[in-house]
PATI-461349 format. One record per atom (N, C-alpha, C, O, CB): residue in one letter; atom name; x negated, y, z. Coordinates in steps of 0.001 Angstrom, whole numbers. Glycine has a CB too. Layout:
residues N
+------+------+---------+---------+---------+
| type | atom |      px |      py |      pz |
+------+------+---------+---------+---------+
|    A |   CA |       X |       Y |       Z |
...
+------+------+---------+---------+---------+
END
This chain:
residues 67
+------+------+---------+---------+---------+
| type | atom |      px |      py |      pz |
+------+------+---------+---------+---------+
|    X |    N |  -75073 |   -4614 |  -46023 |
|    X |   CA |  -73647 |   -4842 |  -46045 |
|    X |    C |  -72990 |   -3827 |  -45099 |
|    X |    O |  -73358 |   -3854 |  -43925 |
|    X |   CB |  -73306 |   -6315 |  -45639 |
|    X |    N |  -72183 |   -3054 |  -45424 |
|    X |   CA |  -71376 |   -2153 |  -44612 |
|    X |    C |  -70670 |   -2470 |  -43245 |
|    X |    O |  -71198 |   -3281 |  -42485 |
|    X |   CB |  -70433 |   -1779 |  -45409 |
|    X |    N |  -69873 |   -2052 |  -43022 |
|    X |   CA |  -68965 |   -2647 |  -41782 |
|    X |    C |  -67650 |   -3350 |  -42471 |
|    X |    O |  -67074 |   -4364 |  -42076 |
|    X |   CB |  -68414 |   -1291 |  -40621 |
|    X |    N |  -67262 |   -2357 |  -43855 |
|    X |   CA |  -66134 |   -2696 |  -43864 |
|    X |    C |  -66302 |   -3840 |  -44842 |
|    X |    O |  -65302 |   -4455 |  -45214 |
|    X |   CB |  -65215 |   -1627 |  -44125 |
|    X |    N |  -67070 |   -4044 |  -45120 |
|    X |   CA |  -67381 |   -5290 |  -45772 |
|    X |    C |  -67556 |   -6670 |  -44907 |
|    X |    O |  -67087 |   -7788 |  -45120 |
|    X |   CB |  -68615 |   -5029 |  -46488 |
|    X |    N |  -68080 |   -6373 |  -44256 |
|    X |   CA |  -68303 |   -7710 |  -42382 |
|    X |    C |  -66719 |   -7748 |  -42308 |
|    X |    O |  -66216 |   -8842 |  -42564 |
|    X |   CB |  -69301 |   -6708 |  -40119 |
|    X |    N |  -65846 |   -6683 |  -41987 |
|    X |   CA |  -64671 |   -6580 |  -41733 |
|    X |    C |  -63496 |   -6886 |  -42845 |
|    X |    O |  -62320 |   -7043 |  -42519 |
|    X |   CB |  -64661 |   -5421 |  -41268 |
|    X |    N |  -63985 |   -6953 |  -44245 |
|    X |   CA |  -62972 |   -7799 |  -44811 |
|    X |    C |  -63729 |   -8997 |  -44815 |
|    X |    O |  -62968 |   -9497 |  -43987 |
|    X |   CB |  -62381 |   -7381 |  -46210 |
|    X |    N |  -64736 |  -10101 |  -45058 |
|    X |   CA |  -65445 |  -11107 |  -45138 |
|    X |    C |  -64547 |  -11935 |  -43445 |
|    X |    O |  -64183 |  -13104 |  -43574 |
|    X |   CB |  -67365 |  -10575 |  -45230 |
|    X |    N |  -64274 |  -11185 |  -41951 |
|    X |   CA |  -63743 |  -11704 |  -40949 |
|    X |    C |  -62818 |  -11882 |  -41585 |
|    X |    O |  -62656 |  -12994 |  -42088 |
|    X |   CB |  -63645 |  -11164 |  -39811 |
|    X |    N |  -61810 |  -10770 |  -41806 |
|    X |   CA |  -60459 |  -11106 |  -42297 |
|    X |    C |  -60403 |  -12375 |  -43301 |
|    X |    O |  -59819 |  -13294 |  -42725 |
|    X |   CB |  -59887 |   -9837 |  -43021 |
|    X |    N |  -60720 |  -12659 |  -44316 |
|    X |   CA |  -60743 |  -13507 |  -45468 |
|    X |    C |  -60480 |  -14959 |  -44272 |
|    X |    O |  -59398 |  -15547 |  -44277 |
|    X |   CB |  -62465 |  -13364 |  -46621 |
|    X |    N |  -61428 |  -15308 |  -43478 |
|    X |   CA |  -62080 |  -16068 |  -42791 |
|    X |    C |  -61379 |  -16302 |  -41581 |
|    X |    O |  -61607 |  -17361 |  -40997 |
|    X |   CB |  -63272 |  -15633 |  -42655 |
|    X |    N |  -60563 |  -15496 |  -41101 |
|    X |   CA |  -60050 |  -15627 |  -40072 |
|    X |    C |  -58305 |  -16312 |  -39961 |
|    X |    O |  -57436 |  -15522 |  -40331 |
|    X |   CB |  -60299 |  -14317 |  -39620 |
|    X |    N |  -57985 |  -17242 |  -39639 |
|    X |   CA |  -56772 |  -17656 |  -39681 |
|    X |    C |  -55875 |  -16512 |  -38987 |
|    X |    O |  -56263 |  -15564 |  -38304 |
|    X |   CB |  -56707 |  -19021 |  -39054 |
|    X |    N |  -54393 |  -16920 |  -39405 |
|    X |   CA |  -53450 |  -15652 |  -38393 |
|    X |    C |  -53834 |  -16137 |  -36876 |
|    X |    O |  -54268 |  -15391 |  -35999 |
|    X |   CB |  -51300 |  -15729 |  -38622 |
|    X |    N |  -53537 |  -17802 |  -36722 |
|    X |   CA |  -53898 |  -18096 |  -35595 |
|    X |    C |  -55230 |  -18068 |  -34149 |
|    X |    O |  -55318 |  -18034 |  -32922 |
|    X |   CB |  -53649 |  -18848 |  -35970 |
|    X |    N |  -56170 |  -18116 |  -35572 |
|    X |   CA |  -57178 |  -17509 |  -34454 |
|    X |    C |  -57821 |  -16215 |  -34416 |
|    X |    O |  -58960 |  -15949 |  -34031 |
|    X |   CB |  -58233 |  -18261 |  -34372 |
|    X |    N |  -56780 |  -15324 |  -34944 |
|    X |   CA |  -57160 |  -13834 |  -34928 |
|    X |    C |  -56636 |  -13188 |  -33874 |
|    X |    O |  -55464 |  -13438 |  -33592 |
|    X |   CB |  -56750 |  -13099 |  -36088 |
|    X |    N |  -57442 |  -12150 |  -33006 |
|    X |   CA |  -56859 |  -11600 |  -31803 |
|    X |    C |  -55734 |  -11034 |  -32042 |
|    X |    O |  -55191 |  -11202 |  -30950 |
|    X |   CB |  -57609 |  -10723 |  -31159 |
|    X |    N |  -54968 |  -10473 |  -32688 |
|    X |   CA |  -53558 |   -9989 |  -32590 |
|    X |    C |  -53418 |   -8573 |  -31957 |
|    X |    O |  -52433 |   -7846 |  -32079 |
|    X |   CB |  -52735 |  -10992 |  -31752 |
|    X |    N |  -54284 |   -8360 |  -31428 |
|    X |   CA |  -53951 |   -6901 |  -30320 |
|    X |    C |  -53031 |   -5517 |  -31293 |
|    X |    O |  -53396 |   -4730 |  -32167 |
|    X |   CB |  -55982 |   -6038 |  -29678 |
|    X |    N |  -52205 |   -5674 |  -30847 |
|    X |   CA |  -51138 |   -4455 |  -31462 |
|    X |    C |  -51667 |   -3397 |  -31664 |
|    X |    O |  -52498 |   -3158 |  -30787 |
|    X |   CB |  -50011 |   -4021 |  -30669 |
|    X |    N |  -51586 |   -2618 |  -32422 |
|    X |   CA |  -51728 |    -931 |  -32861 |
|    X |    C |  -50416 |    -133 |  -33035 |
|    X |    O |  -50172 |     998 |  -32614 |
|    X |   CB |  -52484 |    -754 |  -34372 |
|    X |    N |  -49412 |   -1189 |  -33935 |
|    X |   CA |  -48447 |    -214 |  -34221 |
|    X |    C |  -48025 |   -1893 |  -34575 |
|    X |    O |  -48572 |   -2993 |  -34498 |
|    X |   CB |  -48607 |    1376 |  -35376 |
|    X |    N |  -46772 |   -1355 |  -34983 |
|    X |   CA |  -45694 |   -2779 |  -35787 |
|    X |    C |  -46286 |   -3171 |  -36891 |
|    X |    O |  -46389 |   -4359 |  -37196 |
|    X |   CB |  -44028 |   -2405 |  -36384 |
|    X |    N |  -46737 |   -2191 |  -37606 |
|    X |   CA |  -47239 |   -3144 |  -38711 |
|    X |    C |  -49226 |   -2891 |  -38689 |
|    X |    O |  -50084 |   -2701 |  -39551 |
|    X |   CB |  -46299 |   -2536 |  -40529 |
|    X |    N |  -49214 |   -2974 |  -37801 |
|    X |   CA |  -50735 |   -3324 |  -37776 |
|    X |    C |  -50866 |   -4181 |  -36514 |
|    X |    O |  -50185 |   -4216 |  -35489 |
|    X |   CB |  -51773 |   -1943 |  -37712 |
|    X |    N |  -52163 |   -4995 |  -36980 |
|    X |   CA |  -52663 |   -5950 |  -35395 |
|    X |    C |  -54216 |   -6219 |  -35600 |
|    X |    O |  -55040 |   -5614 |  -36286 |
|    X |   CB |  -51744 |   -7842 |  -35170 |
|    X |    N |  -54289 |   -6897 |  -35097 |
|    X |   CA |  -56453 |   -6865 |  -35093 |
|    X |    C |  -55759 |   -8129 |  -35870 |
|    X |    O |  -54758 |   -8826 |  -35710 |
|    X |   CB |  -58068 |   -7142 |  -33091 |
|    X |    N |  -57038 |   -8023 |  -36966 |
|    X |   CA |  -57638 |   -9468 |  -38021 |
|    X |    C |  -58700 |  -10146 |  -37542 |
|    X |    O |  -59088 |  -11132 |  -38169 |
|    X |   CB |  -58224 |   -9102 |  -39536 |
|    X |    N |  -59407 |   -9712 |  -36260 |
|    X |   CA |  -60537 |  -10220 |  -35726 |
|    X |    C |  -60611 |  -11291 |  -35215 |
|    X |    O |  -59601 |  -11439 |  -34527 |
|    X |   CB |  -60957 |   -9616 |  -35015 |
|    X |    N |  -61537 |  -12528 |  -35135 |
|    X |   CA |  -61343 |  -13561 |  -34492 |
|    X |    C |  -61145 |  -13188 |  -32901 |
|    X |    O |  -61743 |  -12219 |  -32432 |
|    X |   CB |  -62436 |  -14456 |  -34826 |
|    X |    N |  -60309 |  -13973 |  -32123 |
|    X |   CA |  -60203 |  -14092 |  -30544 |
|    X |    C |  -61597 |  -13987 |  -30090 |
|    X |    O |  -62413 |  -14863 |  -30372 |
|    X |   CB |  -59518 |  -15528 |  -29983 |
|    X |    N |  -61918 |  -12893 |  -29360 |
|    X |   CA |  -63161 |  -12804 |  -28431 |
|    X |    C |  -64279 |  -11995 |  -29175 |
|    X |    O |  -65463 |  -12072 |  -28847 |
|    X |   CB |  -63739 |  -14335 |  -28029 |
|    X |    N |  -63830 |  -11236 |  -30173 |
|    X |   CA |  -64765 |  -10953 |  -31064 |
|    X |    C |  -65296 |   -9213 |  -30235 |
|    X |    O |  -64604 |   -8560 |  -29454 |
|    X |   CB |  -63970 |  -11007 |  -32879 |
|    X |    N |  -66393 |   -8935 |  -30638 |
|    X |   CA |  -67523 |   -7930 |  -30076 |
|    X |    C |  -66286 |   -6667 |  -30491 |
|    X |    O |  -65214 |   -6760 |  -31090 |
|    X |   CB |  -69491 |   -7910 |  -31087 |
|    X |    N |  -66906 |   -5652 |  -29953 |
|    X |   CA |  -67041 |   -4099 |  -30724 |
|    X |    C |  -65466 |   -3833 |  -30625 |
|    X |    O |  -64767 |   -4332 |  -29743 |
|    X |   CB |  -67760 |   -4061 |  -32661 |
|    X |    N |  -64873 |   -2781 |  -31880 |
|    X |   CA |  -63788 |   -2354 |  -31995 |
|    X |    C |  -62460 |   -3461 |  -32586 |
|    X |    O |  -62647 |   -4555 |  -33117 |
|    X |   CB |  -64110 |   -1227 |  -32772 |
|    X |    N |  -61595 |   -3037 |  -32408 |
|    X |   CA |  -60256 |   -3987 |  -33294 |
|    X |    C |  -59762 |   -2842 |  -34604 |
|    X |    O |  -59456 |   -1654 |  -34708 |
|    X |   CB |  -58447 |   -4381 |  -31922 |
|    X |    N |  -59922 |   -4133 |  -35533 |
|    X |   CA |  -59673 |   -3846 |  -36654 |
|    X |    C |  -58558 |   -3732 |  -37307 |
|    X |    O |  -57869 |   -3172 |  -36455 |
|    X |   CB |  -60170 |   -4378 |  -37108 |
|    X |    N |  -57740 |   -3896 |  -38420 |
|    X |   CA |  -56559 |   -4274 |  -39562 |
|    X |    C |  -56246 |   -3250 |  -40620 |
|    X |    O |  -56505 |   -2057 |  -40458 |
|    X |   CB |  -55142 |   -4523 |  -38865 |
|    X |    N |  -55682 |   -3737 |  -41707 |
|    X |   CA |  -55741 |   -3236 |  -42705 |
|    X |    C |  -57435 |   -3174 |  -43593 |
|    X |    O |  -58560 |   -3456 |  -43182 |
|    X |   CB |  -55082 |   -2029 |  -42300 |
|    X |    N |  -56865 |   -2601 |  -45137 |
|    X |   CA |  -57837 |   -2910 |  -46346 |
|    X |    C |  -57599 |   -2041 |  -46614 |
|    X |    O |  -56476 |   -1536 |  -46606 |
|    X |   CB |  -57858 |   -3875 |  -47337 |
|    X |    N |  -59151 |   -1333 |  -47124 |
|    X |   CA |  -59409 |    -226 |  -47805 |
|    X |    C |  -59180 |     795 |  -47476 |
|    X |    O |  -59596 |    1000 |  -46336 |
|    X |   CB |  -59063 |    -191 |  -48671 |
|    X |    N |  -58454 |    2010 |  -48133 |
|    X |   CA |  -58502 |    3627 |  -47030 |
|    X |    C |  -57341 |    3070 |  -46295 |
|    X |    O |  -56683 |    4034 |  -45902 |
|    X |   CB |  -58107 |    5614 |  -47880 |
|    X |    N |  -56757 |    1893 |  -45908 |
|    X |   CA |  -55283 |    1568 |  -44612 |
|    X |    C |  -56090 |    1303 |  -43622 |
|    X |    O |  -55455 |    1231 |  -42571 |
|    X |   CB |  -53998 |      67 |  -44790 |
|    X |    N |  -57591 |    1066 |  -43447 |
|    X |   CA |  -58375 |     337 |  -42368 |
|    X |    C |  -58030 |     515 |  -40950 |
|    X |    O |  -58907 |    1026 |  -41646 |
|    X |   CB |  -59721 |     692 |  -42455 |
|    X |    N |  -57851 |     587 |  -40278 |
|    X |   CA |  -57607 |    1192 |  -38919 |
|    X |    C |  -58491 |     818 |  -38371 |
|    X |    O |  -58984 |    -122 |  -38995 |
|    X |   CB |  -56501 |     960 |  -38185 |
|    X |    N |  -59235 |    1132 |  -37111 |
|    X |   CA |  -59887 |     796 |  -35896 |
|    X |    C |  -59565 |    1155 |  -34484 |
|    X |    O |  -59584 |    2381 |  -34383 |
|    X |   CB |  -60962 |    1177 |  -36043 |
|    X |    N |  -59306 |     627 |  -33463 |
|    X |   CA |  -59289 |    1284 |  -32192 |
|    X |    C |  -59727 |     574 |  -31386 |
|    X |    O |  -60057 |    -584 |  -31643 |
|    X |   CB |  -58210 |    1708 |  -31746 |
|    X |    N |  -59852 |    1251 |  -29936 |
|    X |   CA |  -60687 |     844 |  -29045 |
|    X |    C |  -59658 |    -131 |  -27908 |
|    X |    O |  -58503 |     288 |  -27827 |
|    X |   CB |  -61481 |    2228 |  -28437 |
|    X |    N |  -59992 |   -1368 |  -27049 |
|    X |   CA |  -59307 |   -1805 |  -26319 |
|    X |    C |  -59524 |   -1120 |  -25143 |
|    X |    O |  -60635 |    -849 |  -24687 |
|    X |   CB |  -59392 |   -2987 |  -26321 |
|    X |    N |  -58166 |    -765 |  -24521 |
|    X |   CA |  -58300 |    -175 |  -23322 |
|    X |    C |  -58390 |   -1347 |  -22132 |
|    X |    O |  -57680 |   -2330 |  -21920 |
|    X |   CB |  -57100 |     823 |  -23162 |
|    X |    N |  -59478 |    -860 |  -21499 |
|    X |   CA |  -59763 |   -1895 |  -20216 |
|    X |    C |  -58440 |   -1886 |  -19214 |
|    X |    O |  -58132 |   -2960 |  -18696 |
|    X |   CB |  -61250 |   -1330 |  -19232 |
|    X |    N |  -57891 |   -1065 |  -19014 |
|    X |   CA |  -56803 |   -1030 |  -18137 |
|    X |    C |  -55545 |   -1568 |  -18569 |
|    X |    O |  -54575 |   -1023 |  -18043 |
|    X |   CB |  -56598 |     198 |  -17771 |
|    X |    N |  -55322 |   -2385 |  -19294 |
|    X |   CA |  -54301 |   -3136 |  -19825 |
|    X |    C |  -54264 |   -4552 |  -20367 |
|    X |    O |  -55203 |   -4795 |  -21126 |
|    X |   CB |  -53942 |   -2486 |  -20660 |
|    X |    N |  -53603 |   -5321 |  -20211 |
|    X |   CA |  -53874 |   -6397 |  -21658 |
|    X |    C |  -53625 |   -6354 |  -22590 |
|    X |    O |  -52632 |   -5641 |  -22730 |
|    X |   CB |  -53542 |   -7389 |  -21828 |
|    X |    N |  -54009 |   -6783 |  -23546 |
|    X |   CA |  -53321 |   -6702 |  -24767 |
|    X |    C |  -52325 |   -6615 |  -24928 |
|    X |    O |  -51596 |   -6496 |  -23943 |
|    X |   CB |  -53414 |   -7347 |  -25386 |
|    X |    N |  -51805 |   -6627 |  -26145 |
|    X |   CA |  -50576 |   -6306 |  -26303 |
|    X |    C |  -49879 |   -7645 |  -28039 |
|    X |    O |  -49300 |   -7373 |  -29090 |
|    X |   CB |  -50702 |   -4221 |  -26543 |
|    X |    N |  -50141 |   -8338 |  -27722 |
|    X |   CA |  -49951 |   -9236 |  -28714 |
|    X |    C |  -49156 |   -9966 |  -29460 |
|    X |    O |  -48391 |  -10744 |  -28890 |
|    X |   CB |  -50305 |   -9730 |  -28538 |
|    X |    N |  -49163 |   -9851 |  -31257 |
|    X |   CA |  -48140 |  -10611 |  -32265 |
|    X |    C |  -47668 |  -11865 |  -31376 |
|    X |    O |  -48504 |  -12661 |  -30949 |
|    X |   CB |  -48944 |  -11171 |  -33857 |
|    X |    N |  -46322 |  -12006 |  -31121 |
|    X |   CA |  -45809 |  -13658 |  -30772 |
|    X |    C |  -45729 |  -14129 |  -31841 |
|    X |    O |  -46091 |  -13169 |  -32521 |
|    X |   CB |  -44438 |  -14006 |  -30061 |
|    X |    N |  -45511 |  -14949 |  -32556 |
|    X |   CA |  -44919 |  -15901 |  -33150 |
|    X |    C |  -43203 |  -16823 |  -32045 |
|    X |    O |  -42982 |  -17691 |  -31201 |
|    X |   CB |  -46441 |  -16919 |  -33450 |
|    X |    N |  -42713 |  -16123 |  -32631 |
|    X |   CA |  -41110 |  -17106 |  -31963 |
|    X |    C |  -40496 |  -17970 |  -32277 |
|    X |    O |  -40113 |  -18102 |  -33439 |
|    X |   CB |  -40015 |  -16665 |  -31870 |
|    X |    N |  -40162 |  -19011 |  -31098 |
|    X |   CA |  -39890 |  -20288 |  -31800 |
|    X |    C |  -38777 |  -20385 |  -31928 |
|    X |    O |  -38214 |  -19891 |  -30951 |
|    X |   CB |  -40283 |  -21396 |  -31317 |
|    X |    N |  -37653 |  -21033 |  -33110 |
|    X |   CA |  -37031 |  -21415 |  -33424 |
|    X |    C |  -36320 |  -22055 |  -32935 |
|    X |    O |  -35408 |  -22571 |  -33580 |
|    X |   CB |  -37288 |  -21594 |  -33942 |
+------+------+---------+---------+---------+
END
């Protein structure tokens, strides 16, 4: 099984809520579950993105705003 196959099978699987969120850009965020190994992911197919979390920061994460 590939990576990007592990990596849509998380996505499928992963709620919005318990997916790490870590920002890339506005319209991208990690699909990865919270706490998950290795690189942050988002997007399908040639849109895939990957990048690395920088230790010197926190995340940077989707809110959801309440109403």
């Amino acid at each position: 099984m590939s990576s990007d196959d592990r990596l849509d099978l998380e996505f499928a699987y992963t709620t919005y809520q318990d997916s790490c969120r870590d920002i890339y850009s506005p319209h991208y965020y990690c699909r990865r579950p919270v706490g998950h190994d290795d690189v942050h992911a988002a997007g399908f197919g040639p849109d895939r993105l990957r990048w690395d979390h920088q230790r010197d920061h926190l995340p940077h994460k989707v809110v959801e705003q309440q109403s």
